[in-house]
C-alpha positions as CSV (number, residue, x, y, z in Angstrom):
1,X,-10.0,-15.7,13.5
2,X,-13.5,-15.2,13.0
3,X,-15.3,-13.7,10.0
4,X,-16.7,-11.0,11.5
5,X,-13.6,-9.9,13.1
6,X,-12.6,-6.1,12.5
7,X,-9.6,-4.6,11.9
8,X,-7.3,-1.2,11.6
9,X,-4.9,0.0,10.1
10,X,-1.6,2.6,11.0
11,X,1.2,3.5,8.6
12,X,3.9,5.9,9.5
13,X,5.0,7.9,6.5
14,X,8.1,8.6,6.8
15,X,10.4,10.2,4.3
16,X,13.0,7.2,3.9
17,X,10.9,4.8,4.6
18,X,7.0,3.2,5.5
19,X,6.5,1.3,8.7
20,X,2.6,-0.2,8.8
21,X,0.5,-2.4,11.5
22,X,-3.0,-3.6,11.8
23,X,-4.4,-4.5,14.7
24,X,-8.1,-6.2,15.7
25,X,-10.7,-3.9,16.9
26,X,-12.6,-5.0,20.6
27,X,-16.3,-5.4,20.1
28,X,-16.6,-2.3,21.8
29,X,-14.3,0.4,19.9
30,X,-16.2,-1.7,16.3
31,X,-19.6,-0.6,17.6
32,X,-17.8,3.1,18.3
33,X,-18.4,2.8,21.7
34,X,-15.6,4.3,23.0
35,X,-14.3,1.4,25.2
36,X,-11.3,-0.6,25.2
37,X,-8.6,-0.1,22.8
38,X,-7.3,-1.9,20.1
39,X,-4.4,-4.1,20.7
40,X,-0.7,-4.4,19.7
41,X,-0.6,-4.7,15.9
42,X,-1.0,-8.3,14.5
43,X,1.4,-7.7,12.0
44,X,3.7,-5.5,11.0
45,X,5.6,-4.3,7.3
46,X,8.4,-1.8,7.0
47,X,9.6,-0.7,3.3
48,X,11.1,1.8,1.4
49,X,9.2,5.0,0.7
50,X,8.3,5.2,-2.6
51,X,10.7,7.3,-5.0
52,X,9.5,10.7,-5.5
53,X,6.6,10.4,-3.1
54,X,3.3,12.4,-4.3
55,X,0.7,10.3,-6.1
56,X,3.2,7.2,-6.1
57,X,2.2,7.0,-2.6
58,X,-1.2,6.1,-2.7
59,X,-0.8,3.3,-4.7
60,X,1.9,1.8,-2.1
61,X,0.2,2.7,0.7
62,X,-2.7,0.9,-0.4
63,X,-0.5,-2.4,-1.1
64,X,0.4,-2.3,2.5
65,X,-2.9,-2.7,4.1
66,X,-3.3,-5.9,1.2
67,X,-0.8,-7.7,2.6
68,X,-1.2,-6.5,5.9
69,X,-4.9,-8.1,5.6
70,X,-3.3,-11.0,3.8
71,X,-0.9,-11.8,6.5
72,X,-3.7,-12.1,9.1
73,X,-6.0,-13.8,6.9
74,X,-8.6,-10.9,6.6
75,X,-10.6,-9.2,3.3
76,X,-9.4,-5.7,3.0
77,X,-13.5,-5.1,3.9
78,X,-12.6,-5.9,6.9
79,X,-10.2,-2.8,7.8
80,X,-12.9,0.0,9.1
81,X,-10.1,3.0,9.4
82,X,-6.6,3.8,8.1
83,X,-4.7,5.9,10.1
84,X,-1.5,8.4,8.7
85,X,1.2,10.2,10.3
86,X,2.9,11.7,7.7
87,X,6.2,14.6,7.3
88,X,3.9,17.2,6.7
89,X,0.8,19.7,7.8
90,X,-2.8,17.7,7.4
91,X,-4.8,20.3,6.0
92,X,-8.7,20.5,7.9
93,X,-11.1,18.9,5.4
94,X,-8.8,18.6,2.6
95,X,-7.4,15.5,3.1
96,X,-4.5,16.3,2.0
97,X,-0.2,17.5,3.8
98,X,1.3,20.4,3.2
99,X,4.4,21.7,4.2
100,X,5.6,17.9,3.3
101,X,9.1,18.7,1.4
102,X,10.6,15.1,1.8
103,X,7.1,13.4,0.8
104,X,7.0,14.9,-2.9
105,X,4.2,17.0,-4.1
106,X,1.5,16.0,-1.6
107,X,0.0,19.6,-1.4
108,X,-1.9,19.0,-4.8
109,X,-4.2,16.1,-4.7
110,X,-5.9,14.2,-1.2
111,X,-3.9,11.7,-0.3
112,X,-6.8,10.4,2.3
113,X,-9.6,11.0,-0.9
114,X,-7.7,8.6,-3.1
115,X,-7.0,6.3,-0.3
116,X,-10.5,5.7,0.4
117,X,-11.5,5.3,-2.9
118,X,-8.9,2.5,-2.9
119,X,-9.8,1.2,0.0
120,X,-13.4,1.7,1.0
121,X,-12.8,2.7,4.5
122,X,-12.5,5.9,6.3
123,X,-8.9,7.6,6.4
124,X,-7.0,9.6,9.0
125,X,-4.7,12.3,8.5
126,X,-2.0,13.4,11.0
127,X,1.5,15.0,11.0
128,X,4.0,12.2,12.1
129,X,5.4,13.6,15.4
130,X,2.1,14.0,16.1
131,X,1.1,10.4,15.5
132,X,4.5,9.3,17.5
133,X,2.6,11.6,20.1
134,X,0.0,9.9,20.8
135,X,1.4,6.3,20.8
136,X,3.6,7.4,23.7
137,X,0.0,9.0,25.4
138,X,-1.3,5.5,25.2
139,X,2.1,2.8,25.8
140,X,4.9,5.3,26.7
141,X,5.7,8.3,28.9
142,X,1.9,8.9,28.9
143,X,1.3,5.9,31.5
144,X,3.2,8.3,33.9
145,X,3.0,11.9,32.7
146,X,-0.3,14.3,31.8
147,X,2.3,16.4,29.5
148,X,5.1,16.1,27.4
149,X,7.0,17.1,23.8
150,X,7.6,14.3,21.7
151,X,10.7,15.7,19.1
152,X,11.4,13.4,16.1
153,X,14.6,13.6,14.3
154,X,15.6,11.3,11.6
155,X,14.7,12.4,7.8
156,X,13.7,16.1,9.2
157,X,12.7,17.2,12.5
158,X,9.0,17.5,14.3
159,X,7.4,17.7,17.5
160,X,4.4,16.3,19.1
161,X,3.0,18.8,22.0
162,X,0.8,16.7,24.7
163,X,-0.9,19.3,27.1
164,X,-3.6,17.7,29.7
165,X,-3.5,14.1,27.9
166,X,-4.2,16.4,24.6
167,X,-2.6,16.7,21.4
168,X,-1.9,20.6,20.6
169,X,-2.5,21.0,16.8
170,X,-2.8,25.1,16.4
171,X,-5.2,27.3,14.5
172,X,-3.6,25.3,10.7
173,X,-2.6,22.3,12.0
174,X,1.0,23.2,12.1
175,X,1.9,23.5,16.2
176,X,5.0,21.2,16.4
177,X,6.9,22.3,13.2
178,X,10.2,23.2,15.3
179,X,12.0,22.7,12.0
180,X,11.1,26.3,11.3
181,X,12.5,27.6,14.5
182,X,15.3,30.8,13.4
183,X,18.0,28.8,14.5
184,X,20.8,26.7,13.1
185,X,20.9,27.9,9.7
186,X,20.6,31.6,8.5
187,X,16.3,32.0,8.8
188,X,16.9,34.9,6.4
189,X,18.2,32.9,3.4
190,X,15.8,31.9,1.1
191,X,16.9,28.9,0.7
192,X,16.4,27.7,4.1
193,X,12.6,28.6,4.0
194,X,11.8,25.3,2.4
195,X,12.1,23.2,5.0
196,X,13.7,25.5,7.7
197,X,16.4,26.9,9.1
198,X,16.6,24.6,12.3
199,X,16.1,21.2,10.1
200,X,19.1,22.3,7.4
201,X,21.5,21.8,10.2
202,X,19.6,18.2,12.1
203,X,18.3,16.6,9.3
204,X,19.7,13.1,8.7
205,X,20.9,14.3,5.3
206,X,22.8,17.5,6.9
207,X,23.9,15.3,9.7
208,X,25.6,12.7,7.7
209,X,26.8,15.1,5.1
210,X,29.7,16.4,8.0
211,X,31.6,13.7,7.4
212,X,31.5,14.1,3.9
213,X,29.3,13.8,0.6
214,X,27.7,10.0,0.5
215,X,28.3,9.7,4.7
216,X,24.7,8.7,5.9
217,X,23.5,9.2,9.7
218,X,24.5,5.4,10.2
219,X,28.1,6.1,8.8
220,X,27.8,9.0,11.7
221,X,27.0,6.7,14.2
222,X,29.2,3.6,13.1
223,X,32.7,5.9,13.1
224,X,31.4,7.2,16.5
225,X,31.4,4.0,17.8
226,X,34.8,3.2,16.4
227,X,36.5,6.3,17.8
228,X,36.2,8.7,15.4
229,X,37.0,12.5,16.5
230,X,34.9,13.9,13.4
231,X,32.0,11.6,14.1
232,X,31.9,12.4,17.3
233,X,31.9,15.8,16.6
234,X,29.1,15.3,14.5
235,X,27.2,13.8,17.2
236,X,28.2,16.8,19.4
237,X,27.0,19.9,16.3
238,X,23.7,17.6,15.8
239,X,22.9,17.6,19.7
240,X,23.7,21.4,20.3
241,X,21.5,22.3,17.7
242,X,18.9,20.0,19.4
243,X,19.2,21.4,23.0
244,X,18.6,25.0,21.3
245,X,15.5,23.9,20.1
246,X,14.6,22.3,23.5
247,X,15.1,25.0,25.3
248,X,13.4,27.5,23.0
249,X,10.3,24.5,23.3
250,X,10.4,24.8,27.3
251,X,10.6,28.6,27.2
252,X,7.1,28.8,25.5
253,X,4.8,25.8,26.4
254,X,6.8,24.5,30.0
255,X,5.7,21.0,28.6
256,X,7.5,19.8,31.5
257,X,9.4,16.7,29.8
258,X,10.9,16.0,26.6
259,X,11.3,12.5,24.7
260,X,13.5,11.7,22.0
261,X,12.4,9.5,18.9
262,X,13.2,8.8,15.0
263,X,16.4,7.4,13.3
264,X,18.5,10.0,14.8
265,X,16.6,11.1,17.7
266,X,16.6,7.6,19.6
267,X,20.3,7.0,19.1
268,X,21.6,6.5,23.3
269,X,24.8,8.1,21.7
270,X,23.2,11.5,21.3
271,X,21.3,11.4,25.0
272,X,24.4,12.8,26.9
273,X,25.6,15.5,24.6
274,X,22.1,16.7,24.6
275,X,22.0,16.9,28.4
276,X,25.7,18.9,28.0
277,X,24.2,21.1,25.5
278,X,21.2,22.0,27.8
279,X,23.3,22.5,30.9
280,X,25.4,25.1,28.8
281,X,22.4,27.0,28.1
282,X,21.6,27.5,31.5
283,X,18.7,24.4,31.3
284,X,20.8,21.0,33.2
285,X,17.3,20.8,34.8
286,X,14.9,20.1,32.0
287,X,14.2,16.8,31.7
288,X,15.3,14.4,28.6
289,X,14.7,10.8,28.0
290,X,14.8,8.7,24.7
291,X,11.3,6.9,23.7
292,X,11.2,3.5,25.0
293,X,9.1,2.6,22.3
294,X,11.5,3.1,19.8
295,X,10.3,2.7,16.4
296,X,6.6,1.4,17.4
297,X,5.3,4.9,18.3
298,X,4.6,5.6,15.5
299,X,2.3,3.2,14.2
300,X,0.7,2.4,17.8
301,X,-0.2,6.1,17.7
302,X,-1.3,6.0,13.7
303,X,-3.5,2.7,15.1
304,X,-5.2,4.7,17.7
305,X,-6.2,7.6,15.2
306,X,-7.6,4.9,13.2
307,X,-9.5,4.1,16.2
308,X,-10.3,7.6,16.9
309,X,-11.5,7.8,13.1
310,X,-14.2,4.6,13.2
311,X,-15.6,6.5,16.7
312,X,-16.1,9.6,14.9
313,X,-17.4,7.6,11.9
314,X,-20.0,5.9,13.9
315,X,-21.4,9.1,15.7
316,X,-21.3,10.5,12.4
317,X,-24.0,7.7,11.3
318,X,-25.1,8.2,14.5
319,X,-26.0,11.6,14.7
């Protein structure tokens, strides 16, 4: 590839575990034009999150984009943007998540301030559903539909809300964090207020732990497959819980579809229950698919706010 060639970089932050891409920029999206769009990544590296999360992060998430840049044969000078969907609330201007309880203490330092420094190039913030958002606006369900809910369920539980081809972020960022919804748990316990009441009961810990302490969502799944009664009724409480939240979703915004991602969310096992769920609530109409970009959402949507971040860098410079 040539010298002069461009690159950026998305990473999807998960709580178990980091997936990252890079992909070349066009001529026309490296002079912040606005034209074109960067490709499908070049490469691709999926690893554990680091233990603990919080400061640990930054330097792992800078290793990433080294060997990301190593394995296409490009300086790290060569990456103009970084883009993160993380488990938590970006906070405007501070470069920094909140609301991140299975990321570690991210609320106290900027994540995107220390990546920069790292890095030297300009860094992207975003909540992960969100991020999964937008890379089914630009490969998925967005090639057919203006509007759509993008829920996430795996570690915890999110949602991505694309009105009119827009991502809906709310007055602190925070539009999309259905894990709080009063449901599933008791919303007046204290100790659901962490992460919520909704995302005690669907959360890949809570969803394993009904078959048992040490189960994981893939021991769920796995016994399912084999027959198991107590599996599947694990499946069955997990996608109740989900259709609640669905329907509470389409009672407020009308997004008019709803796609299913993450660990847990994209299982086909949990599809039809969901559906059941929804028609005992009165809803057999809404309707449900699971992402058929599976586990590249994520990071095509992370590349395209890397994208969005070297436009906005350039009319910066520009203005």
């Amino acid at each position: 590839m040539s010298a002069a060639a461009e690159y950026v970089v998305g990473i999807d932050l998960g709580g178990t575990k980091v997936r990252a891409g890079i992909a070349r920029l066009g001529a026309d999206e490296a002079a912040g034009t606005g034209r074109g769009a960067v490709g499908a990544p070049l490469a691709e590296v999926e690893q554990p999150t680091a233990a603990g999360g919080g400061r640990a992060l930054v330097a792992q998430l800078a290793g990433l984009v080294h060997e990301l840049c190593t394995a296409v044969a490009a300086p790290v000078g060569a990456v103009r943007a970084v883009g993160v969907g993380g488990a938590g609330v970006p906070v405007a201007g501070a470069g920094r998540f909140d609301l991140a309880p299975n990321l570690g203490d991210l609320a106290s330092f900027s994540l995107a301030g220390d990546l920069r420094a790292a890095l030297g190039c300009a860094v992207a913030l975003e909540n992960d559903a969100n991020v999964a958002a937008l890379g089914e606006l630009a490969a998925g369900v967005g090639a057919l539909h203006d509007d759509f809910a993008f829920i996430s369920v795996g570690t915890g539980i999110g949602m991505g809300l694309v009105l009119d081809r827009a991502l809906v972020h709310g007055a602190a960022n925070a539009a999309g964090e259905i894990g709080y919804l009063p449901i599933g748990a008791d919303p007046l316990d204290p100790a659901t207020h962490r992460r919520g009441p909704l995302e005690e009961v669907v959360a890949g810990d809570a969803f394993g732990a009904r078959l048992g302490t040490g189960a994981s969502a893939r021991d769920v799944f796995a016994r399912a497959e084999r027959g198991d009664a107590d599996a599947i009724a694990a499946i069955d409480e997990e996608a109740k819980w989900i259709a609640h939240a669905i329907a509470a979703v389409d009672a407020i915004v009308d997004p008019g579809r709803f796609v299913l991602g993450g660990g847990i969310g994209s299982r086909p096992e949990l599809l039809a229950p969901v559906r059941s769920w929804l028609a005992r609530l009165g809803r057999p109409e809404l309707p449900v698919t699971i992402s058929g970009l599976g586990s590249a959402a994520p990071v095509l949507g992370a590349l395209r706010l890397a994208e969005n971040a070297v436009r906005r860098t350039h009319e910066g410079v520009a203005a």
